[in-house]
C-alpha positions as CSV (number, residue, x, y, z in Angstrom):
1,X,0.0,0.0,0.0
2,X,1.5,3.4,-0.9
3,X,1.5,6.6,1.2
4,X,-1.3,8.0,-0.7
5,X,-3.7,5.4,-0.1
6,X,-2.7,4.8,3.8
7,X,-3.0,8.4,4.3
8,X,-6.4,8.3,2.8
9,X,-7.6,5.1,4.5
10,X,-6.3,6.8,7.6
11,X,-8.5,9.9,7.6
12,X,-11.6,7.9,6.4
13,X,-10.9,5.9,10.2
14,X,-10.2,9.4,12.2
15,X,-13.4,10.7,10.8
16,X,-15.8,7.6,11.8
17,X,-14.3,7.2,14.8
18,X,-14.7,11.0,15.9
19,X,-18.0,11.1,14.6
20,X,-19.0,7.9,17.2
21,X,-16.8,9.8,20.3
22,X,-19.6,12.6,19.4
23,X,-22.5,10.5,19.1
24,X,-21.2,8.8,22.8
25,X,-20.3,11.8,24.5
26,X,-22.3,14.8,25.2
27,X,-22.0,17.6,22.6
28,X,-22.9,20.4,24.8
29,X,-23.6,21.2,28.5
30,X,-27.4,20.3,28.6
31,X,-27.1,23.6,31.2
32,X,-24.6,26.1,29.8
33,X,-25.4,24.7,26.5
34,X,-21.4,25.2,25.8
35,X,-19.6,22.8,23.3
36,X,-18.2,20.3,26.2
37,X,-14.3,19.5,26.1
38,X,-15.4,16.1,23.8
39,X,-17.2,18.0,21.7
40,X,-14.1,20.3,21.2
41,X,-12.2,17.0,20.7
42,X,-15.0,15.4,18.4
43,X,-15.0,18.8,16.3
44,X,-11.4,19.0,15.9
45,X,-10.5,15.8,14.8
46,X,-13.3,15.9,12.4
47,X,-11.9,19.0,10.8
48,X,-8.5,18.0,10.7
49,X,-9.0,14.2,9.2
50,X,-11.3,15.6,6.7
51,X,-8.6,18.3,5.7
52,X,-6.7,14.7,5.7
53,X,-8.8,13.3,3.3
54,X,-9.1,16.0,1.1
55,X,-5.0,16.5,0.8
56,X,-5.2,13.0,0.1
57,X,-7.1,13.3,-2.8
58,X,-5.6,16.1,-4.5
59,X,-2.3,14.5,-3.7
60,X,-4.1,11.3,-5.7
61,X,-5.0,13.3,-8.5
62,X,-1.9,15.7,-8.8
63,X,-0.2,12.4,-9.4
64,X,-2.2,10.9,-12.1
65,X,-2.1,14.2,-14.4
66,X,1.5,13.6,-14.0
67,X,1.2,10.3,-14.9
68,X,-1.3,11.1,-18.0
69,X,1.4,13.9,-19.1
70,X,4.3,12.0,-19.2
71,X,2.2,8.8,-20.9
72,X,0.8,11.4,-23.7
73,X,4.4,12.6,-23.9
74,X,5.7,9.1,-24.5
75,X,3.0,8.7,-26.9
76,X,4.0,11.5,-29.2
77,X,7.8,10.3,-29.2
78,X,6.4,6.8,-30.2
79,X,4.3,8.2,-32.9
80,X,7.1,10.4,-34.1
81,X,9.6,7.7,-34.3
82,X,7.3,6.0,-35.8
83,X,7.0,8.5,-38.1
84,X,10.8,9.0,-38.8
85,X,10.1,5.6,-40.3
86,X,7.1,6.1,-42.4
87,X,8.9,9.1,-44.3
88,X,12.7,8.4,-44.8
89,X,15.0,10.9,-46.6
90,X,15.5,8.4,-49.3
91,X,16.9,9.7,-53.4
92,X,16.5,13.3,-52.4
93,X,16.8,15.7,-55.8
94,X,17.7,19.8,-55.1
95,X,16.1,22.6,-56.9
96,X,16.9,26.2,-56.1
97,X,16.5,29.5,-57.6
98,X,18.5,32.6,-57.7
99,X,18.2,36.2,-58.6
100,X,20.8,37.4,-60.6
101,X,21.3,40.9,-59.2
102,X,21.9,43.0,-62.6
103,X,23.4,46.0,-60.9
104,X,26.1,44.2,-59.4
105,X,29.0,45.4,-62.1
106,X,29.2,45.5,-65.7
107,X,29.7,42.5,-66.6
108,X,26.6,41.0,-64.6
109,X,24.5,43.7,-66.0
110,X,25.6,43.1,-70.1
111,X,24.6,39.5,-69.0
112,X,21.0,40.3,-68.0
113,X,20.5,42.7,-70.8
114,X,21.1,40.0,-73.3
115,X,19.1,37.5,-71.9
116,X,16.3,39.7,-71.2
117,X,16.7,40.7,-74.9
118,X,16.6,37.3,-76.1
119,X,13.7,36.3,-74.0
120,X,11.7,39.2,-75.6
121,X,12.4,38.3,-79.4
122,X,11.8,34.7,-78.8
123,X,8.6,34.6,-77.0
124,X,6.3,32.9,-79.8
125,X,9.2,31.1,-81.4
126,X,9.2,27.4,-80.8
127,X,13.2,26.6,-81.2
128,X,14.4,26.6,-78.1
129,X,18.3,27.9,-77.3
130,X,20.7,25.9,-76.5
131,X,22.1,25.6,-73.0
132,X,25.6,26.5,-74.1
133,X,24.2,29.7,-76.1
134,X,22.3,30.8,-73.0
135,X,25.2,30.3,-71.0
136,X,27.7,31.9,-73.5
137,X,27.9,35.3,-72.0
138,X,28.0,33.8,-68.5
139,X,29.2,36.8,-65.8
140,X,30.9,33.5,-63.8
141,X,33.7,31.6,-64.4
142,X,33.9,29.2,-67.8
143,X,32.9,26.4,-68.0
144,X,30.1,26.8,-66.4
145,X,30.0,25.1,-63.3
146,X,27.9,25.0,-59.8
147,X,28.3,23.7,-56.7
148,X,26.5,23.7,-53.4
149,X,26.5,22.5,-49.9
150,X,23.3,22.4,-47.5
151,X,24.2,21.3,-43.6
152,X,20.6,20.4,-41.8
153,X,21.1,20.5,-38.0
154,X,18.5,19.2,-35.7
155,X,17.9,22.4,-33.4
156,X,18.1,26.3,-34.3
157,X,20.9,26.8,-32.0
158,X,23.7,27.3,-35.2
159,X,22.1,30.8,-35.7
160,X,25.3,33.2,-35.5
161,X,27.1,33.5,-38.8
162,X,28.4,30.3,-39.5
163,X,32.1,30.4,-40.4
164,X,34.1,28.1,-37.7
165,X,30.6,25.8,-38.1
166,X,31.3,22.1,-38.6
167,X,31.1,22.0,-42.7
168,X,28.9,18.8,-42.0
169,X,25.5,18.8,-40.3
170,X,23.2,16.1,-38.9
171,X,22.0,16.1,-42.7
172,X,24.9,17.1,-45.2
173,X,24.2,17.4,-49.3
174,X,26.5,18.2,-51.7
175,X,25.6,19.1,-55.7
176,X,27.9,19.5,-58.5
177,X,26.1,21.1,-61.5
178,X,27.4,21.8,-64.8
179,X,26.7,22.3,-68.5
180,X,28.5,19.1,-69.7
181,X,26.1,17.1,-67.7
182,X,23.3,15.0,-69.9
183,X,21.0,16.8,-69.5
184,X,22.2,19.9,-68.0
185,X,20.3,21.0,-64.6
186,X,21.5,24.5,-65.3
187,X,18.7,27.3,-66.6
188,X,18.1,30.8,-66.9
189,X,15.0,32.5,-67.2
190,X,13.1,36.1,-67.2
191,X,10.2,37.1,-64.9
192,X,8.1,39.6,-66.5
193,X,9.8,42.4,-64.7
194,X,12.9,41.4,-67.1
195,X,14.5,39.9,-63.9
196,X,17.1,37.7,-64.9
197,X,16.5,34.5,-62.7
198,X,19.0,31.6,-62.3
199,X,18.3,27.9,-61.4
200,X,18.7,24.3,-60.8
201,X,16.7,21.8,-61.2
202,X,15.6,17.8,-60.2
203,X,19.5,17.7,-59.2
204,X,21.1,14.3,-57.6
205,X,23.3,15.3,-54.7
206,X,27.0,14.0,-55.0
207,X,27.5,13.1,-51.7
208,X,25.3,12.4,-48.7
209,X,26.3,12.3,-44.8
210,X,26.1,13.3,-41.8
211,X,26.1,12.2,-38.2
212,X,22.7,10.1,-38.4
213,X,20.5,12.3,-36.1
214,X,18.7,13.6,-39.2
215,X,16.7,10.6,-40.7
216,X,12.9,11.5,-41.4
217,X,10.9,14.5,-42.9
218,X,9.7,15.1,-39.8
219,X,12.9,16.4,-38.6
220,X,12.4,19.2,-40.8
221,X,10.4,20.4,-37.8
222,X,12.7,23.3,-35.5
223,X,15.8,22.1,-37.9
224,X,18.5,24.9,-39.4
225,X,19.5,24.5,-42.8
226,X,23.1,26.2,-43.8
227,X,23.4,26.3,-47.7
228,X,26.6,27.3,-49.3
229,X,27.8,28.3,-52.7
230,X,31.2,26.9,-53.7
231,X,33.4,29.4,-55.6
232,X,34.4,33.1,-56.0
233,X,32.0,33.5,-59.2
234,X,28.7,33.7,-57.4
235,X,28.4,36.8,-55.4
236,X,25.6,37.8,-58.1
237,X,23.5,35.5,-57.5
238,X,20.9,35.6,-54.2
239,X,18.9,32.3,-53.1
240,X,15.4,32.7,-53.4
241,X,13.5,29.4,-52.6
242,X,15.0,25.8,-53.0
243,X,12.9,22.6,-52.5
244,X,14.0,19.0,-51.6
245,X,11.9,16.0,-53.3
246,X,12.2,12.4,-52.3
247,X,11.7,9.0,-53.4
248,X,8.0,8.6,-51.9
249,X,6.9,11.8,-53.4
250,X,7.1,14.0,-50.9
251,X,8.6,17.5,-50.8
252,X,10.1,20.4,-48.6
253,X,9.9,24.1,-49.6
254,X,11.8,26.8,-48.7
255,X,10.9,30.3,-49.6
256,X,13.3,32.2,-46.8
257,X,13.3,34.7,-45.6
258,X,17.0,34.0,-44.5
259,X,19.9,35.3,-43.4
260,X,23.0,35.9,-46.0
261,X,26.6,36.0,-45.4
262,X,29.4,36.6,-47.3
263,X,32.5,35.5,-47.3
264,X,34.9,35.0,-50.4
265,X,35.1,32.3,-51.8
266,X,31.8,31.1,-50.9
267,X,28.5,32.5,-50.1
268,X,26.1,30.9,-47.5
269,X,22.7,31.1,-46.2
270,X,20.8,30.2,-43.0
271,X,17.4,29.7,-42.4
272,X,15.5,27.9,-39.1
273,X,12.2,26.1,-40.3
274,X,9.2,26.3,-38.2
275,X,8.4,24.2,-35.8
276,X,5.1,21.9,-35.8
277,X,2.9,24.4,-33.4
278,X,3.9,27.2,-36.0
């Protein structure tokens, strides 16, 4: 028998018993009409083994809330693991977008001009340009090449500026892009503000790792992503969204807003996804 319950069975037997000293003894003086010294007794005892029981039972209860906290608790880690096992990271592809910032210099700005000028005098004209035509007056370094790192870590706390950060995360990616690859994952294209837009698509990461912590899409949830440029070519370019799809068909979008850093020769962005009560 725990406390709880002895306590409990305790004051129940205090209570009965001072209510049969009351009902044995007299009350009151049948003169004075005064509450006698076993009536004070009686009275007291009453009161305090009823306080007793009523302790008791909040004692009783405080502990099974606890007990249906930590259970529901429990459940939702089960569920979640469970989860982390429905919806695996499995054949990811990468697709992100950049704007080309025009102003930057010169060079960057001819580019824009002519591929905003192409754009226009094709539009209607079924023959599509070739990737190393679109390319040719590329503001970057030749041939054309792109690479890319994105580090996933498990909790928001890498949210300083992340140079001296571990260059691998619970979740690491890494993508080489190029225009020698069959068929190219490279594009350009023109929004109809004749913003020059630069992209990536349905690309197969060349290398995968990490420390194993980051398994499921549900540790998207709470996670920072880190996601690097690779080379001294690509200051004109600024992330705008990327997206993540995976074997079962499933996807995660990012549209930032986040955080940019520069440092030569790489570029990198951070942003913290939201968490599930977000």
């Amino acid at each position: 028998m725990d406390f709880v319950t002895a306590w409990k069975a305790v004051s129940i037997a205090l209570t009965g018993a001072f209510g049969i000293l009351g009902l044995l003894k007299d009350y009151k003086d049948k003169v004075t009409q005064k509450v006698t010294l076993w009536g004070k007794i009686s009275l007291t005892g009453i009161i305090l083994s009823t306080v007793l029981g009523v302790a008791a039972q909040l004692k009783e209860s405080s502990d099974g809330s606890a007990k249906a906290l930590e259970m529901a608790k429990k459940s939702d880690l089960t569920l979640r693991e469970i989860g982390r096992v429905l919806f695996p990271l499995s054949e990811p592809t990468i697709s992100a977008n950049f704007d080309v910032m025009c102003p930057e210099n010169e060079k960057v700005g001819m580019f824009c001009k002519e591929r905003s000028d192409a754009y226009w005098k094709n539009i209607g004209n079924e023959k599509t340009e070739s990737a190393n035509k679109i390319f040719a007056h590329w503001p970057g370094n030749h041939p054309v090449k792109f690479m890319l790192q994105m580090d996933f870590y498990v909790t928001s706390k890498y949210h300083d500026p992340p140079y001296g950060f571990p260059y691998e995360g619970d979740w690491h990616l890494e993508s080489d892009s190029s225009l020698t690859d069959k068929p190219t994952r490279l594009g350009i294209g023109v929004d109809k503000y004749n913003g020059v837009e630069f992209g990536i698509a349905n690309q197969k990461p060349s290398k995968i790792g990490g420390t194993g912590s980051f398994l499921s899409i549900t540790d998207f949830a709470g996670s920072t992503v880190i996601f690097r440029l690779i080379g001294d070519d690509n200051n004109f370019l600024k992330l705008t969204d990327f997206e993540l799809t995976f074997k079962n068909g499933q996807t995660v979008r990012c549209e930032g807003p986040f955080q940019q850093y520069n440092e030569p020769p790489q570029r990198e962005y951070i942003y913290t996804f939201p968490t599930k009560e977000n």
